[in-house]
C-alpha positions, 0 to 999 in steps of 0.5 A: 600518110595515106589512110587503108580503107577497105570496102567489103562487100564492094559492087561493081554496080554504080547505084549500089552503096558500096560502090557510092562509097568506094568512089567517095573514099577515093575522092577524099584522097583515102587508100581504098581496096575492094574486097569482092570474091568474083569480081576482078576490078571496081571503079578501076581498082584491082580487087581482092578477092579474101580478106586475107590477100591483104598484106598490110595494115587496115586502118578502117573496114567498112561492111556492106554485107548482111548478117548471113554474110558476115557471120562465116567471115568474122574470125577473117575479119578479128584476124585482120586486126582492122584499127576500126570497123564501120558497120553500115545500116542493114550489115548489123550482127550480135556475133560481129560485135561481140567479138569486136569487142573481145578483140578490143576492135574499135567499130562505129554503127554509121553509114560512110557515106554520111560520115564521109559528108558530114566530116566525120569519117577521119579517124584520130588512130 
């Protein structure tokens, strides 16, 4: 079964890591959806504009947000319920973390693109 990768923070800008990494998860054959809350198609894909259009399970969740950012949106994230978080150089926060882990969300600190090269992205859930 296909694996849901949601990319939070996606930009429609082809130079921007989000997107670099949006179009890798595609090529390696993932079930990627965009969240972005301007924006109505990336690459192709329809957007979602709220975490919490998503209607079905999110098997990873990687950020490309900054701390500012991301702090309104954690209680949008742990409802979720993503099976892990990907948190990307410069998307680090405290808050985040900490309450990841109260949830008992799974969360890696890496870059996914790296990982997506290097073969470590897959995930054992």
């Amino acid at each position: 079964m296909t694996q849901t990768v949601v990319v939070m923070g996606a930009s429609p800008k082809p130079h921007r890591y989000s997107n670099r990494a949006l179009r890798l998860l595609r090529e390696h054959g993932y079930d990627v959806i965009p969240v972005h809350p301007r924006v109505d198609r990336i690459e192709g894909l329809e957007v979602a504009h709220r975490l919490q259009d998503i209607d079905r399970p999110i098997d990873t969740l990687t950020l490309y947000i900054g701390p500012a950012r991301v702090q309104p949106l954690i209680e949008d994230i742990v409802a979720a319920r993503p099976r892990r978080v990907i948190i990307n150089p410069g998307t680090e926060d405290a808050q985040l973390l900490k309450r990841l882990e109260d949830e008992h969300i799974a969360y890696e600190e890496g870059c996914t693109i790296v990982m997506l090269q290097h073969g470590t992205f897959e995930t054992t859930h």
